[in-house]
C-alpha positions as a Python dict, from the first residue, in 0.01 Angstrom:
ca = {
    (1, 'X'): (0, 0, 0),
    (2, 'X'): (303, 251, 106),
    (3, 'X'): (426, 112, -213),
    (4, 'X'): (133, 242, -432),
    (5, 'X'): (70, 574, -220),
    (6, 'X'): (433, 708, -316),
    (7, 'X'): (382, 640, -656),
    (8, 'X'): (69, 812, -695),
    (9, 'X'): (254, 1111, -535),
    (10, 'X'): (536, 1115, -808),
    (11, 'X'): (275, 1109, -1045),
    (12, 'X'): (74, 1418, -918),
    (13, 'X'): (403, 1592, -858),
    (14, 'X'): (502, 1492, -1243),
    (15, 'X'): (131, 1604, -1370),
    (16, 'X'): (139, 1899, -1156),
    (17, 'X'): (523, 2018, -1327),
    (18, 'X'): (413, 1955, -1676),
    (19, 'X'): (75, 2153, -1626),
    (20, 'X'): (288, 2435, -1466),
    (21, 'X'): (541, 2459, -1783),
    (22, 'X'): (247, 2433, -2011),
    (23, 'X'): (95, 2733, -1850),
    (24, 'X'): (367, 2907, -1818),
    (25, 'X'): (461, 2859, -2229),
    (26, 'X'): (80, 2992, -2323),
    (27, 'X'): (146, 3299, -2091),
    (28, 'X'): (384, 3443, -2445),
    (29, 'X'): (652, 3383, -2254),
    (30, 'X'): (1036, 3289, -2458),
    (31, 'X'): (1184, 2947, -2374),
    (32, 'X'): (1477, 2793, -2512),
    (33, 'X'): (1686, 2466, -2412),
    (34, 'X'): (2015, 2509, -2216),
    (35, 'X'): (2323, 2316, -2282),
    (36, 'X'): (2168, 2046, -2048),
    (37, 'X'): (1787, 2054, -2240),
    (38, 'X'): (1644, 2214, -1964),
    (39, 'X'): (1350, 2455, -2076),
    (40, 'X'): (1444, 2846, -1968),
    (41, 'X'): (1297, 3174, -1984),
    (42, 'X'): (1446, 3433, -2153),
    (43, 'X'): (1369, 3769, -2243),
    (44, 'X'): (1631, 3851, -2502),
    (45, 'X'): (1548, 3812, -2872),
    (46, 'X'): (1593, 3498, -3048),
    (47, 'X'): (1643, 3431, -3387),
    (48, 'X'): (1472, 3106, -3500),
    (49, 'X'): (1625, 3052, -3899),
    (50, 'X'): (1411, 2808, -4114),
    (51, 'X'): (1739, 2736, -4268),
    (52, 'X'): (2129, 2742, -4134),
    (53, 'X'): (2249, 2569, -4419),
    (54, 'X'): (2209, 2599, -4804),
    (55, 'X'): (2338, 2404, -5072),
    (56, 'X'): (2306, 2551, -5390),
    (57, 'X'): (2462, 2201, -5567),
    (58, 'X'): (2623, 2267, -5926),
    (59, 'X'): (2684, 2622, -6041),
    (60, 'X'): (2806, 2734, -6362),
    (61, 'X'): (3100, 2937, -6335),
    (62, 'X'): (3082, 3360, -6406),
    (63, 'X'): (2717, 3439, -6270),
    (64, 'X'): (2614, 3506, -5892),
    (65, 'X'): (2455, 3279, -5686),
    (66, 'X'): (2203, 3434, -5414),
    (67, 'X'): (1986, 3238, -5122),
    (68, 'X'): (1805, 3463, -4891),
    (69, 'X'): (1803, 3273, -4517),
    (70, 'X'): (1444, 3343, -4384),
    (71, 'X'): (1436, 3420, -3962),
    (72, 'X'): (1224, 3526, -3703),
    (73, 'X'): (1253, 3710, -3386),
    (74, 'X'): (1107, 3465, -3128),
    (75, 'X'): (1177, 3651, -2814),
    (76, 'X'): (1011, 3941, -2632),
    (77, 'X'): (1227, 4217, -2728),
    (78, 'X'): (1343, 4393, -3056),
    (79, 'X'): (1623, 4219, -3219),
    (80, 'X'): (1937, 4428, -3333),
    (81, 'X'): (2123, 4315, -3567),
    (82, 'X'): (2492, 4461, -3546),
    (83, 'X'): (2714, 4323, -3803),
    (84, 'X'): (2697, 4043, -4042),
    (85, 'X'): (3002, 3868, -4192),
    (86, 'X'): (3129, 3683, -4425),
    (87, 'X'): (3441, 3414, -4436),
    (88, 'X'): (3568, 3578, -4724),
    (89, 'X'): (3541, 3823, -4984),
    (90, 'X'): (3358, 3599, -5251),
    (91, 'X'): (3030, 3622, -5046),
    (92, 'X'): (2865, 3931, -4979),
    (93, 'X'): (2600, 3923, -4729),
    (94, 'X'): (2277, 4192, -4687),
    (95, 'X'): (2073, 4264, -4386),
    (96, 'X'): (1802, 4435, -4232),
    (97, 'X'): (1927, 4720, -4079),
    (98, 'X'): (1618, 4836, -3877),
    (99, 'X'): (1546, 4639, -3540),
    (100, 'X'): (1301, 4324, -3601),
    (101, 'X'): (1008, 4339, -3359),
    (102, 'X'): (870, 4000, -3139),
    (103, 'X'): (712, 3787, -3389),
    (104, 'X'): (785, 3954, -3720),
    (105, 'X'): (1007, 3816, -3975),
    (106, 'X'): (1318, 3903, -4178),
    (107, 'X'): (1601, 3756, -4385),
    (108, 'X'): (1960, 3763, -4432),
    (109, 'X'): (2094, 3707, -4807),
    (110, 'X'): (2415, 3581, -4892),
    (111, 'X'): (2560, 3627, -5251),
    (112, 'X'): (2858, 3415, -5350),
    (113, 'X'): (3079, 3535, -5690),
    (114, 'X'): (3148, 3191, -5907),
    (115, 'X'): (3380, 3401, -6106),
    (116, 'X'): (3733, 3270, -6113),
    (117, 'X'): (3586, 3025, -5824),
    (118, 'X'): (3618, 2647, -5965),
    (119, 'X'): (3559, 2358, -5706),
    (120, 'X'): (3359, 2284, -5422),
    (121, 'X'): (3356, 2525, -5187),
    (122, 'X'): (3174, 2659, -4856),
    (123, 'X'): (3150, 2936, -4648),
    (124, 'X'): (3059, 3114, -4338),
    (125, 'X'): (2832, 3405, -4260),
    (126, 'X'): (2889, 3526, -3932),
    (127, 'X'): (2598, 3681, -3731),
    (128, 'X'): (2671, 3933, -3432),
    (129, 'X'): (2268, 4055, -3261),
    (130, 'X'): (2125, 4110, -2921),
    (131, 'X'): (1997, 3778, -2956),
    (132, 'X'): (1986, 3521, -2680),
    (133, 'X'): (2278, 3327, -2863),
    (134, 'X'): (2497, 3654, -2971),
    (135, 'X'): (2641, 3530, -3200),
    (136, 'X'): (2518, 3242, -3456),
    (137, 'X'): (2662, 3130, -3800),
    (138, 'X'): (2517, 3044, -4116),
    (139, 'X'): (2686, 2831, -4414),
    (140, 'X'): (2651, 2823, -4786),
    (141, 'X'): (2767, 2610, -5006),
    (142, 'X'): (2793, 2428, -5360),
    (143, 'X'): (3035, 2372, -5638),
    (144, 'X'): (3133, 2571, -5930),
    (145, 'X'): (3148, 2403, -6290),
    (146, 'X'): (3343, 2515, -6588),
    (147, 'X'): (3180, 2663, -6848),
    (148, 'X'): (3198, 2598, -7191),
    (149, 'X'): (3539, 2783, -7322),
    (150, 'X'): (3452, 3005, -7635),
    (151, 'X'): (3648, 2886, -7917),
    (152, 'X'): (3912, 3025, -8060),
    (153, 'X'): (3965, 3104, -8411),
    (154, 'X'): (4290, 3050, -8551),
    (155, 'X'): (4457, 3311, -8777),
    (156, 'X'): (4784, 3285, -8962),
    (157, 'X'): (5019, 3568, -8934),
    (158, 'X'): (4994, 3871, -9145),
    (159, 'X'): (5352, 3984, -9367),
    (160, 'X'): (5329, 4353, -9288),
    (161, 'X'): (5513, 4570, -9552),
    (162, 'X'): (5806, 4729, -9341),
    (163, 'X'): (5897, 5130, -9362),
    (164, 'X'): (6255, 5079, -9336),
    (165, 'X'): (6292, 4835, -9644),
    (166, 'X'): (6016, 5021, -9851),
    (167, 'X'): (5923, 4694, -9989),
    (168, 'X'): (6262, 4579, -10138),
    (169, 'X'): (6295, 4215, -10084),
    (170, 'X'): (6642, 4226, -9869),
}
C-alpha cells in the first residue's frame, strides 16, 4: 500500500510540473533549451532561422549565386542586428538594418561570386545581434562548374610591308 501511495505522489508531482510549464509557455513567454535541455525563460530576442544551411549544388562558373536565409525574432524584445560577416570576400552578405520586432520576420541574403571560383567550396556568414545566442553562424555552399570555353579562331600571321625596307625584298 506505502508502495502504491508514493507512486501516486510522483505522479501528481510529475502532472502537476508539466501543467505548470504548459501554462507558463501559453502565458507568451520565450523558452529555449540550455546546454543540459532544460526549458528556460528568456527575455532577449531569439532568432529562430528556417534554414542554417544551403546548398546551392552545381553552379556554372561567371554568374552570382544568391539564397536569402528566412528568420524570425522569437523573443520578447526587438532584435538588433549589429554586423553580419562573411568568411571571405567571394560572399557578400545583406541585412536588415532596422530592429526586427517580437514575432515579425526578416532575412539575411548571402551572394557568393562563381567568377574565377572552380571547385567545391563553402563558407561562413557570421551573425553578431542582441539575440539570446549573440552570435550564430550560417553556411553556404555548392560547387562551381566550368563553363563551356569560347572557341578560338585560328589566324595565320599577317607579312606587314616594313617602312625601313620600302618593300625591297632584302
Amino acid at each position: 500500500m506505502n508502495k502504491l501511495l508514493v507512486l501516486a505522489v510522483m505522479l501528481f508531482a510529475f502532472g502537476a510540473n508539466v501543467f505548470a510549464q504548459t501554462e507558463m509557455m501559453k502565458s507568451g513567454a520565450s523558452y529555449i533549451l540550455d546546454e543540459s535541455g532544460n526549458l528556460i525563460e528568456t527575455t532577449k530576442p531569439i532568432l529562430n532561422f528556417e534554414k542554417e544551411t544551403h546548398d546551392f549544388g552545381d553552379l556554372p562558373e561567371g554568374p552570382q549565386a544568391s539564397y536569402s536565409f528566412k528568420f524570425k525574432n522569437d523573443g520578447k524584445e526587438d532584435l538588433l542586428i549589429s554586423d553580419v560577416k562573411a568568411s571571405c570576400g567571394c560572399t557578400t552578405p545583406a541585412w536588415p538594418r532596422e530592429a526586427i520586432k517580437p514575432g515579425e520576420e526578416a532575412v539575411i541574403t548571402a551572394t557568393y561570386s562563381t567568377s574565377k571560383r572552380l571547385g567545391p567550396f563553402t563558407k561562413a556568414i557570421t551573425i553578431t545581434s542582441n539575440a539570446h545566442e549573440p552570435t550564430k553562424r550560417l553556411y553556404i555552399k555548392g560547387t562551381v562548374l566550368q563553363g563551356e570555353v569560347a572557341p578560338v579562331e585560328e589566324t595565320l600571321p599577317v607579312r606587314t610591308q616594313s617602312i625601313v625596307n620600302d618593300g625591297a625584298n632584302n
